[in-house]
ZAGUGU-946806 format. One record per residue (C-alpha): residue in three letters; chain; x, z negated, y. Coordinates in nm, 3 decimals. Layout:
N
<node 'ALA' 'A' <X Z Y>>,
...
This chain:
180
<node 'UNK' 'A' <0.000 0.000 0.000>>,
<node 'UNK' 'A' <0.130 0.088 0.338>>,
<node 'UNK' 'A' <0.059 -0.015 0.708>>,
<node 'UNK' 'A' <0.158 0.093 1.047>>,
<node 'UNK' 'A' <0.398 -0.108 1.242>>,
<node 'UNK' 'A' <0.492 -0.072 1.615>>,
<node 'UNK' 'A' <0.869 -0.014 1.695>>,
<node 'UNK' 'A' <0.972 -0.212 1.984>>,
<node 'UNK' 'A' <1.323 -0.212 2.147>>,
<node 'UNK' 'A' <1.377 -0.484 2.389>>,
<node 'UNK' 'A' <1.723 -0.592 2.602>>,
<node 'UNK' 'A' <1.936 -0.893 2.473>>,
<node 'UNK' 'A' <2.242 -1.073 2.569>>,
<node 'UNK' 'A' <2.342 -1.075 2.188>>,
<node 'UNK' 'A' <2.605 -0.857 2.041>>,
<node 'UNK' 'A' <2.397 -0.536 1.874>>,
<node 'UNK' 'A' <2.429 -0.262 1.645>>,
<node 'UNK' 'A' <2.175 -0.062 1.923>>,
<node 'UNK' 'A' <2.340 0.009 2.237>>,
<node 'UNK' 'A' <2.216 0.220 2.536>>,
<node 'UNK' 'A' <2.515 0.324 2.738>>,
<node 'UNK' 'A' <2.498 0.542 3.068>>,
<node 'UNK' 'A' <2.837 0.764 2.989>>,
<node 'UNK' 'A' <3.021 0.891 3.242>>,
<node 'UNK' 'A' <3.041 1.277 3.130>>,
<node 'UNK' 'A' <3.000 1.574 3.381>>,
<node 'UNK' 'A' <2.643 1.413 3.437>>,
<node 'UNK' 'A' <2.521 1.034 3.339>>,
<node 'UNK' 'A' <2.299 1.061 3.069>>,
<node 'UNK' 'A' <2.113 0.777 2.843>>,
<node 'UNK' 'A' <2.244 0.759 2.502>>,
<node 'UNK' 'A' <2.189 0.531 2.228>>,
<node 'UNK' 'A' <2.469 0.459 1.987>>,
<node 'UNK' 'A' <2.602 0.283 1.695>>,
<node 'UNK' 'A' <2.766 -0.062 1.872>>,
<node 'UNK' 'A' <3.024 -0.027 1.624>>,
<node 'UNK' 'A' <3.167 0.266 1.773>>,
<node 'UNK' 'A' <3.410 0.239 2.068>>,
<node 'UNK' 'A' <3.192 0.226 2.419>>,
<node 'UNK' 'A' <3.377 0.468 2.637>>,
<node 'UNK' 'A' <3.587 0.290 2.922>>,
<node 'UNK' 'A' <3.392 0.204 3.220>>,
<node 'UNK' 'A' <3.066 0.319 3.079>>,
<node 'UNK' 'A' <2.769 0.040 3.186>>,
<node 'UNK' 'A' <2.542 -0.029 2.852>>,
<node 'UNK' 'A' <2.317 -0.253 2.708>>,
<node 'UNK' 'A' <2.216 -0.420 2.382>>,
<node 'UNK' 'A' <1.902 -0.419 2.238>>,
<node 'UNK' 'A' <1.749 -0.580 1.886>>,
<node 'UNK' 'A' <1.422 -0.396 1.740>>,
<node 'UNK' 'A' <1.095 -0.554 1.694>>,
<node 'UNK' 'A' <0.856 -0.405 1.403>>,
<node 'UNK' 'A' <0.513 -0.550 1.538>>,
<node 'UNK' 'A' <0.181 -0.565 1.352>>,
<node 'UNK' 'A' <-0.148 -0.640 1.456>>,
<node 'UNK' 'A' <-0.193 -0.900 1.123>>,
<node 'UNK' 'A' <-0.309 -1.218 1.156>>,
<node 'UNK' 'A' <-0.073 -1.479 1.333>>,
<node 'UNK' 'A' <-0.020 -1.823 1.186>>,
<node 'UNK' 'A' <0.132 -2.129 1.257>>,
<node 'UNK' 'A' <0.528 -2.050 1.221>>,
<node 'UNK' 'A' <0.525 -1.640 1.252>>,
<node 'UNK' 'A' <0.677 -1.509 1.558>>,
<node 'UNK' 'A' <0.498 -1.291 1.826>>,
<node 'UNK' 'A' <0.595 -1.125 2.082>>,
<node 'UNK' 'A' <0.373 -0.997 2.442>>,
<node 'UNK' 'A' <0.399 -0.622 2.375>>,
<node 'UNK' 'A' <0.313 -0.592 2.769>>,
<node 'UNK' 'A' <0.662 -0.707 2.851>>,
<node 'UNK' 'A' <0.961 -0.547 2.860>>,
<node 'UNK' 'A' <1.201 -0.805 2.997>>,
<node 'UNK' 'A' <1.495 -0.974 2.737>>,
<node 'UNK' 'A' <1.270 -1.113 2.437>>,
<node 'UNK' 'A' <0.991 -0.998 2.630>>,
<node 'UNK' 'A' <0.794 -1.363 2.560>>,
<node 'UNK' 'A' <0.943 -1.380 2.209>>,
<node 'UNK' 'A' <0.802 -1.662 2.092>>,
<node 'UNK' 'A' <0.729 -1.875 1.749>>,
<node 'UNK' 'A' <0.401 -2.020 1.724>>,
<node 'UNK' 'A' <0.449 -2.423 1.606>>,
<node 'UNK' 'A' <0.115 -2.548 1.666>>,
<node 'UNK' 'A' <-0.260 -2.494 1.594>>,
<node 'UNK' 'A' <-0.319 -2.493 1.991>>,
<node 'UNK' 'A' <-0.080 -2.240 2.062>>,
<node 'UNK' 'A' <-0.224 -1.981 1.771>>,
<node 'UNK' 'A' <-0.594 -2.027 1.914>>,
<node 'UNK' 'A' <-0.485 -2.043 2.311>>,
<node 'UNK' 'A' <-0.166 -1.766 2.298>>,
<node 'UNK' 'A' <-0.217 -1.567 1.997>>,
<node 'UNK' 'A' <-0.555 -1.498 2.022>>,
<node 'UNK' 'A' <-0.438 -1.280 2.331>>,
<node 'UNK' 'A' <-0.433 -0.904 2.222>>,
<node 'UNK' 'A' <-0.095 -0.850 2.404>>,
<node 'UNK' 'A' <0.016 -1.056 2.182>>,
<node 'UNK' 'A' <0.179 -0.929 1.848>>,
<node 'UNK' 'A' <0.278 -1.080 1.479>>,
<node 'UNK' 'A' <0.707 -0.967 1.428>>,
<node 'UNK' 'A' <0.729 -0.876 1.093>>,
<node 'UNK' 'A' <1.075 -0.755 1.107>>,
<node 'UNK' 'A' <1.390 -0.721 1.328>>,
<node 'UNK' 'A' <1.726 -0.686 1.376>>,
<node 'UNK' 'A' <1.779 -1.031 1.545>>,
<node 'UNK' 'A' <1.920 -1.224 1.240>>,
<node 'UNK' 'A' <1.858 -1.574 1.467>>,
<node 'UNK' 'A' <1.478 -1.512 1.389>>,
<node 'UNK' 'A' <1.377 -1.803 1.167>>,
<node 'UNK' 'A' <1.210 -2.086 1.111>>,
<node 'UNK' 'A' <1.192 -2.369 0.885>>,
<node 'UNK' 'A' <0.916 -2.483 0.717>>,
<node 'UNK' 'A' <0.760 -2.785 0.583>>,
<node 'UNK' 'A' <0.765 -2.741 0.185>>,
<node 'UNK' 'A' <0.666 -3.065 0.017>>,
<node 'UNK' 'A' <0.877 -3.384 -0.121>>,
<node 'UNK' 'A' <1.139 -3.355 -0.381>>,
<node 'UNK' 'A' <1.188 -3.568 -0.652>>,
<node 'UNK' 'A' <1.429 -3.797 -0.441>>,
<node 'UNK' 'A' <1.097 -3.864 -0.194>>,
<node 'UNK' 'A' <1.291 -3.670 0.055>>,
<node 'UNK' 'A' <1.087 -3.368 0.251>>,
<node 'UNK' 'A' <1.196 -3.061 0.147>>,
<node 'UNK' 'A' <1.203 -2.815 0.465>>,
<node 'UNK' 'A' <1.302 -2.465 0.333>>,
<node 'UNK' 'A' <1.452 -2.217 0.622>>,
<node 'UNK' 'A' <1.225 -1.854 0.617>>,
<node 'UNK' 'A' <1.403 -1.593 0.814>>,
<node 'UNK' 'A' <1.193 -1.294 0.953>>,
<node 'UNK' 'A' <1.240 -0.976 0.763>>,
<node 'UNK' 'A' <1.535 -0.764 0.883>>,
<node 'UNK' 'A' <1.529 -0.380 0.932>>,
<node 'UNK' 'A' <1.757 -0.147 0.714>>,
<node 'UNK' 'A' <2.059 0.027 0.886>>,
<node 'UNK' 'A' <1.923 0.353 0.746>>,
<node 'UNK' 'A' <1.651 0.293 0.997>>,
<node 'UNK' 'A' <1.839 0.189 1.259>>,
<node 'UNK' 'A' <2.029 0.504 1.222>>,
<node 'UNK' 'A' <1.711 0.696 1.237>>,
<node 'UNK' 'A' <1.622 0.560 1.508>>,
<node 'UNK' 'A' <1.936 0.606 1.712>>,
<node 'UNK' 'A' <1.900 0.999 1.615>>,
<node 'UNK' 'A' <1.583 1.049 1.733>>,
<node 'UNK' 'A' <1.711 0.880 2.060>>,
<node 'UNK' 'A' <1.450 0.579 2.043>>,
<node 'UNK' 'A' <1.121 0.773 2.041>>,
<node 'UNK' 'A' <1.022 0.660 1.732>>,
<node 'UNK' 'A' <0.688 0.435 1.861>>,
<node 'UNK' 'A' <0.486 0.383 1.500>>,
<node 'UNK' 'A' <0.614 0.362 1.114>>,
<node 'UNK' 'A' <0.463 0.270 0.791>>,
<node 'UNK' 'A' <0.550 -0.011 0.590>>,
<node 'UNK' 'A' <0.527 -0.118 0.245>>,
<node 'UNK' 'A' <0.323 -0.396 0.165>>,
<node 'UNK' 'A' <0.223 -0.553 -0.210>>,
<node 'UNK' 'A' <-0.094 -0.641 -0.280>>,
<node 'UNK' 'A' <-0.249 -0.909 -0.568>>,
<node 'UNK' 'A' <-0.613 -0.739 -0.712>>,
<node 'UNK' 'A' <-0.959 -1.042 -0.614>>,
<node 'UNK' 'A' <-0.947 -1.098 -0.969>>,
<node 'UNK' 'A' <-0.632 -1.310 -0.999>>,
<node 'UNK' 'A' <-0.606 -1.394 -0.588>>,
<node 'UNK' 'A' <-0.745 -1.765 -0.533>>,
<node 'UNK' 'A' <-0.859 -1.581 -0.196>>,
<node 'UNK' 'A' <-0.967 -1.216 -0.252>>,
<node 'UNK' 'A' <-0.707 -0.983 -0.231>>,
<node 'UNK' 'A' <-0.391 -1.119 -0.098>>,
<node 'UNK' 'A' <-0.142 -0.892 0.081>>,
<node 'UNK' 'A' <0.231 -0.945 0.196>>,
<node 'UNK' 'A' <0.496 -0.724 0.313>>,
<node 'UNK' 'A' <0.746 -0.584 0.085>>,
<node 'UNK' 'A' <1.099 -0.676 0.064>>,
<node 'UNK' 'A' <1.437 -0.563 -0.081>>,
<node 'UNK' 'A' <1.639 -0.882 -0.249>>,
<node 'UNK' 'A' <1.850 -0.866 0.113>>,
<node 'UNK' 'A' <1.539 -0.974 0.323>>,
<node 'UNK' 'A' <1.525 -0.609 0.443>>,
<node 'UNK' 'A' <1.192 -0.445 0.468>>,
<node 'UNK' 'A' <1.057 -0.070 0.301>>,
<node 'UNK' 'A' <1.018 0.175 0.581>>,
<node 'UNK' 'A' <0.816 0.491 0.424>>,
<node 'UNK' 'A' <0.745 0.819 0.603>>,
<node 'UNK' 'A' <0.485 0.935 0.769>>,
């Protein structure tokens, strides 16, 4: 089962494998390149992370993000309470990030006692984006707006809750990007 996911690219003081440099050449032009290639001398650029964004249903712990703003982490934002998912992400600006390339994107999460009678809190890390698409993306100069993206889904009969969907991913936390 697949479902469209937003692409969006948004500035960051971080370190990035998605730079847009203005290159001096016989005319300044926008390019984006691999940040593990050499940034010619004296050119001004800037890093960026990718957001995939769906319009899923937010709960306490995912991260969202205003897709209405385009400043640095453009209101990036984890949800940590019941009063913040019905007050701010009830908003329809306001998306569920079900992937990135910002590795810091994580939370952890409250998971029970173990045998010691210690809590358990187990860190969950937001799905990352494959270089392969990064690459793709850096091709097609950053138009790339909408993708598809593999999801798995349990059958009513043996989900406690009807059919239960969840997104897709490779043993390295990456996600399934599939063509249009």
């Amino acid at each position: 089962m697949n479902k469209e996911a937003k692409v969006i690219m948004l500035p960051t003081k971080d370190k990035t494998g998605l730079v847009k440099v203005i290159a001096p050449r016989e005319e300044w032009e926008t390019l984006f390149i691999d940040a593990t290639k050499e940034i010619e001398s004296g050119a001004a650029h800037q890093n960026y992370h990718l957001y995939l964004v769906s319009d899923e249903e937010i709960k306490v712990g995912d991260w969202t993000i205003n897709v209405n703003c385009k400043y640095e982490h453009g209101e990036l934002t984890t949800i940590d309470n019941e009063i913040e998912l019905r007050e701010y992400a009830s908003q329809p600006q306001i998306k569920k990030v079900i992937a990135t390339t910002d590795k810091s994107l994580g939370h952890v999460s409250y998971d029970g006692i173990d045998k010691g009678m210690i809590p358990v809190h187990t860190p969950h890390f937001v799905p990352q984006i494959q270089q392969s698409f990064i690459e793709d993306y850096v091709k097609a100069e950053g138009k790339i707006d909408e993708v598809m993206v593999e999801y798995d889904a349990m059958p009513a009969d043996r989900a406690p809750n009807g059919w239960d969907v969840w997104l897709k991913t490779r043993d390295d936390n990456t996600i399934i990007i599939v063509k249009k």
